[in-house]
N, C-alpha and C positions, 0 to 999 in steps of 0.2 A: 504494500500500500504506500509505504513512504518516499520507493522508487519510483513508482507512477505518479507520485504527485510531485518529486524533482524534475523528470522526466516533462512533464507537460512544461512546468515553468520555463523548463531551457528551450522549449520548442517552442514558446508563447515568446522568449526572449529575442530570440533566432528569427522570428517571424517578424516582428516591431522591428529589430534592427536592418534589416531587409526593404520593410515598408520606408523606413526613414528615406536609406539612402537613395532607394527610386525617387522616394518625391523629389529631392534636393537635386538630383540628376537631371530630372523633369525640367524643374524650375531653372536652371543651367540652360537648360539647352532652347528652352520656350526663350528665354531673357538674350541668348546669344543669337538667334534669330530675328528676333524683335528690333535691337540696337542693329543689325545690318540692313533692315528692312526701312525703318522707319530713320528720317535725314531732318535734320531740323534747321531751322536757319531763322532768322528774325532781327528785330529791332528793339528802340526801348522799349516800343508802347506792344507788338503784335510778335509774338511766336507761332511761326507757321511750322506745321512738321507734317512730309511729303511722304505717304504709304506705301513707297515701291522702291526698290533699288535702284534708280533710275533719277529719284530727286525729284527735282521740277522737269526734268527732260521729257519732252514728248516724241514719240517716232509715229509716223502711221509708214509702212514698209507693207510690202505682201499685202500687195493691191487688188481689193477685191469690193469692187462699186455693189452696197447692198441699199436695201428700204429703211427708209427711219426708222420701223420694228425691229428691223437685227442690228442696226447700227445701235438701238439704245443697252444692246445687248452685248455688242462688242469689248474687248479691253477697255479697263478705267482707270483713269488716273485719281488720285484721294488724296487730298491731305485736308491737315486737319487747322484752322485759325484759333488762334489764345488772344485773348483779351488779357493783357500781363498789366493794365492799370486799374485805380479806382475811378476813374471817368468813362465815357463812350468815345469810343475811336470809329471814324467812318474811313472804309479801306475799297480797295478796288481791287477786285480778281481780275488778272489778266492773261491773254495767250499772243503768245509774239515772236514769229522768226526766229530760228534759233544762227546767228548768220556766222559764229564762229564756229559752229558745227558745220554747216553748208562749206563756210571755205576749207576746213582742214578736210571735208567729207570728197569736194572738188567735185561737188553735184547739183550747182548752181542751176544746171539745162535739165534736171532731173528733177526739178521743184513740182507739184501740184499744185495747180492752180487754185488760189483760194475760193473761185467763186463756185467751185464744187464739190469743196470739204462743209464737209457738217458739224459742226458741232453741239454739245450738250452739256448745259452744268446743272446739278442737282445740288442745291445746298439741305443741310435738314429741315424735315417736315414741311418738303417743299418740293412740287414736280419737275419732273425736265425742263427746260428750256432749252429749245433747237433754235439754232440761227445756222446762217451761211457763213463762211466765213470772212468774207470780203464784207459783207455788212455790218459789222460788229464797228463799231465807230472809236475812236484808239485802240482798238484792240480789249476791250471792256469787258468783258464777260459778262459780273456781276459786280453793281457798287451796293455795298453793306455797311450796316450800324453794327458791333458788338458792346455791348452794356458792361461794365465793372466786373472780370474776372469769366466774363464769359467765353464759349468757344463753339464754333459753328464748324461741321463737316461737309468737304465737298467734293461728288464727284463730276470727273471731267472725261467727257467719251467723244473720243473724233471718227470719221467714215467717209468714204467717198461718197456719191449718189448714187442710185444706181442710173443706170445705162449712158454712163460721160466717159470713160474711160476701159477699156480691155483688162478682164481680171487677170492677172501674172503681169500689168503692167511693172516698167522700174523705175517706175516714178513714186517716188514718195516725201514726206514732208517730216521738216526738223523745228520742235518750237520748244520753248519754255514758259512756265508758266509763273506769274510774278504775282505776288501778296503788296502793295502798296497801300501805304498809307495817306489820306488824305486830309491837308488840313483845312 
């Protein structure tokens, strides 16, 4: 009797010390993905932090002209705006040319024409919005209020149209996308 009740305890022991180290392993590895995923960058008043390995970089490549429906469905770009004051800051999400990528890329003659990219931004508890490209006026997305400590997510999805362009075309587009603040 006294050896099966030693017996359990070291198997109850063996087991908790088991469970520990998974979880911490867990948490390791969840936490080293996250800091390579997630890119932050900011100012005094606005921390923006970009959800993809890629930053603020945008690529549309592997050229395939679809419908507003699959294009809302396409790759998205996300990140996320901080409110890092106790006032309201008004900011302006923007998409624009990426042209130091273009020159080193040396694919000036390979650009997509803007007035047949599509794009899309969803900030929270808030629908798509589509524009063209070319009609987006500075390059503006969305201009937004964030209140004292607050923080708004958003997603960004670009597309060709359909029937403007041959799909396997090699023509594609290079932009980034900028958090400015406005005063």
């Amino acid at each position: 009797m006294f050896n099966n009740k030693r017996y359990l305890i070291k198997n109850i022991f063996i087991i908790g010390v088991i469970l520990l180290i998974a979880c911490i392993a867990t948490q390791k590895i969840y936490t080293k993905f996250t800091k390579e995923r997630n890119i932050s960058e900011g100012s005094n008043s606005l921390e923006i932090i970009y959800h993809q390995k890629t930053g603020s970089k945008v690529t549309l490549t592997k050229l395939t002209p679809v419908t507003d429906s699959v294009g809302l469905s396409s790759k998205e770009y996300s990140l996320t705006v901080k409110n890092k004051l106790t006032r309201e800051v008004n900011y302006n999400v923007k998409l624009e040319r990426d042209l130091k990528e273009i020159i080193n890329d040396e694919c000036g003659e390979y650009q997509i024409p803007e007035n047949i990219i599509r794009v899309s931004i969803k900030s929270t508890n808030e629908k798509d919005k589509i524009y063209e490209l070319d009609q987006i006026k500075n390059n503006i997305l969305k201009k937004d209020i964030l209140k004292p400590n607050q923080e708004k997510d958003y997603i960004i999805r670009l597309w060709v149209e359909k029937n403007t362009l041959p799909a396997g075309s090699n023509m594609h587009y290079h932009g980034n996308i900028k958090v400015k603040e406005v005063k």
